[in-house]
C-alpha atoms as one frame of an Amber mdcrd trajectory, in Angstrom:
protein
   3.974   0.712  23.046   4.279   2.097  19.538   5.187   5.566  19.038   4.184
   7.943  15.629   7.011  10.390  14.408   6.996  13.455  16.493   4.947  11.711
  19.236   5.560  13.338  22.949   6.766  10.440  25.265   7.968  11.882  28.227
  10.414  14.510  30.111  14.207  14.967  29.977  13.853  15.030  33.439  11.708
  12.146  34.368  13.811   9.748  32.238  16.939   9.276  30.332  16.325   8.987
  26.642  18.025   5.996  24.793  17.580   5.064  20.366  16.308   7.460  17.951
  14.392  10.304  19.752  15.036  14.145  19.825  14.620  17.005  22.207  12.563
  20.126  22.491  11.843  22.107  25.406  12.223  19.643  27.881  10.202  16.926
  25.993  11.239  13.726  24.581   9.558  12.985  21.133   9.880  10.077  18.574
  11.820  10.673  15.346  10.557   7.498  13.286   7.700   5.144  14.258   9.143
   3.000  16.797   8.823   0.997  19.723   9.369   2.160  22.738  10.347   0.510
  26.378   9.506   2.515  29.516  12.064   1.386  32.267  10.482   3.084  35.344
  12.699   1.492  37.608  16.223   2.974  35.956  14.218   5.519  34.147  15.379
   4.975  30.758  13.464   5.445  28.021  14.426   3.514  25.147  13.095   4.441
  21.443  14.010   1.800  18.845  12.986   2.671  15.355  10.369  -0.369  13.760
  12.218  -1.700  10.692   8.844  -3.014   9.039   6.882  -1.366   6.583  10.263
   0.429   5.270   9.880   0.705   1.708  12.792   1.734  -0.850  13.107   2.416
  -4.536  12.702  -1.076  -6.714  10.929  -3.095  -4.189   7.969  -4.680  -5.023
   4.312  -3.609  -3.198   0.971  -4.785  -2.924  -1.867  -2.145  -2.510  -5.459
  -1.461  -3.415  -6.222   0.855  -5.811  -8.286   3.641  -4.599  -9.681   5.634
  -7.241  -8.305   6.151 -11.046  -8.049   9.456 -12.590  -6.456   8.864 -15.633
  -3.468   9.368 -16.319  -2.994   8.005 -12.983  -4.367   5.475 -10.647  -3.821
   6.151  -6.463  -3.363   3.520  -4.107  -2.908   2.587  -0.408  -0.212   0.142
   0.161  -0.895  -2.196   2.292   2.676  -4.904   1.836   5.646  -4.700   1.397
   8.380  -7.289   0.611   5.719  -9.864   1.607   5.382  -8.343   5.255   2.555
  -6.051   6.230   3.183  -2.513   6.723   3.291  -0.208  10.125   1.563   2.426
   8.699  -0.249   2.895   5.540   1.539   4.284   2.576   0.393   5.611  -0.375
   0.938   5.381  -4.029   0.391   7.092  -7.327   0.963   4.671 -10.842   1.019
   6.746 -13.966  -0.921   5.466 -16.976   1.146   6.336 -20.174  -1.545   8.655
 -22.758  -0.591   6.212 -25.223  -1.985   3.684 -23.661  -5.601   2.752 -26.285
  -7.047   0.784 -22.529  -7.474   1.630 -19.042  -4.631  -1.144 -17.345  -6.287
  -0.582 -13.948  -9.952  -0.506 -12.360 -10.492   0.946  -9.105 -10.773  -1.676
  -6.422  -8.048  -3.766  -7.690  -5.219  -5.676  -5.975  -2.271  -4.597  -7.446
   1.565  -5.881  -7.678   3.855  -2.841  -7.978   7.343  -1.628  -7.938   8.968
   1.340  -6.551  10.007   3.651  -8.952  11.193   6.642  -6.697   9.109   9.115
  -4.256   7.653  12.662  -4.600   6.281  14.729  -1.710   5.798  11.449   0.350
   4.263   9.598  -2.003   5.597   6.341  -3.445   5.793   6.350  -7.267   4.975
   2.964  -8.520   4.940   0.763 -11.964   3.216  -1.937 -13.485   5.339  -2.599
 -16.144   7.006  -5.822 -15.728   5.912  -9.937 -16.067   5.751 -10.595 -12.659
   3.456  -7.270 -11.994   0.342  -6.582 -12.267  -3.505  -6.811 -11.379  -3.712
  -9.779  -8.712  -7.723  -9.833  -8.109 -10.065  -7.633  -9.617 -14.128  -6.520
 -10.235 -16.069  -5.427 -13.048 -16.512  -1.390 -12.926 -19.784  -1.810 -14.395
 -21.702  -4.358 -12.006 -19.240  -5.185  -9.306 -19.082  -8.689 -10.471 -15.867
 -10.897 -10.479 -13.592 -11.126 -12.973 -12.035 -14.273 -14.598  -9.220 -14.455
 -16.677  -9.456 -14.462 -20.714  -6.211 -14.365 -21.766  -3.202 -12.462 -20.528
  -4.515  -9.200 -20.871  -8.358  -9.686 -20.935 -10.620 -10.191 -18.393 -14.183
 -10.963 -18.469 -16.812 -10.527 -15.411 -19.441 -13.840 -14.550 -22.356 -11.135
 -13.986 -22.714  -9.349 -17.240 -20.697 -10.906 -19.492 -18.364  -7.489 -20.292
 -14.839  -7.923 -21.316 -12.299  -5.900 -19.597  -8.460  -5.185 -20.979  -6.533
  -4.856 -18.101  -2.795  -5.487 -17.189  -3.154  -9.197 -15.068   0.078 -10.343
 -12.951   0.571 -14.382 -13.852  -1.299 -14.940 -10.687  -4.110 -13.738 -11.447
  -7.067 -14.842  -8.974 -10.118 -15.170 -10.219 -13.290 -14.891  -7.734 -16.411
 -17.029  -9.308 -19.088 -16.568  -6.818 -21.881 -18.791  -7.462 -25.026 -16.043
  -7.783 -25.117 -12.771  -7.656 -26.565 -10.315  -4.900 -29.071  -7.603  -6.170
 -30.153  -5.420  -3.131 -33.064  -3.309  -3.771
């Protein structure tokens, strides 16, 4: 069974209480999100902390940007370290005022790295080679985007030509036709 931080698990004096867990009023609760073992037969409880989706300062994430609001883009993270994550996390990248293009489009895969954290949420960069957009769609039409260059993109539906910041791995989605619902 997994267990959320400050989830109620059980009784101090149904079971004895093993790993990360703490105390209050007779309950046992989870500290951390974890994993935890019910031994009815010895009644031990054991709480083990879950070591994925930990995330630290200058490790590199993968999440979907949310919305934009310039000057900064919001997303939910959804990797981390190449492993998928417990629990969602989310993210905030600023967008320097100096900047004469929008780097980001909402909807976008994005490679990131941890830059530090503020009131629980991860602050994140996409300065770097390596990092970047890694698939992406037109904000006018929803069409796909192909690579034009390193910086460029430009979408298959209508022909616009986006400046965004593209990871080396770019992926670009051609879909043969285009759906038009009515």
């Amino acid at each position: 069974m997994i267990a959320l931080p400050g989830e109620r698990l059980g009784v101090i004096e149904a079971f004895e209480p093993k790993g990360e867990f703490i105390i209050k009023d007779g309950y046992i609760y989870s500290t951390k999100l974890s994993e935890v073992k019910i031994d009815k037969k010895h009644k031990i409880i054991e709480i083990r902390p879950l070591k994925k989706g930990i995330a630290n300062v200058g490790d590199i994430v993968v999440g979907r940007v949310d919305y934009v609001q310039k000057p900064f883009a919001f997303l939910t993270i959804v990797s981390a370290l190449n492993e998928g994550l417990a629990a969602d996390l989310k993210g905030m990248i600023y967008i320097d005022q100096d900047f004469e293009y929008m780097p980001i489009t909402e909807g976008s895969i994005v490679r990131a790295k941890i830059i530090g954290m503020s009131a629980g949420v991860l602050m994140l960069s996409i300065d770097g080679p390596e990092l970047g957009i890694l698939e992406a769609y037109c904000n006018y039409c929803g069409g796909p985007l192909v690579a034009r260059g390193r910086n460029s993109a430009r979408c298959i539906w209508c022909g616009r030509v986006l400046r965004l910041k593209l990871a080396p791995d770019f992926k670009s989605k051609a879909l043969p036709y285009r759906v038009i619902l009515e």
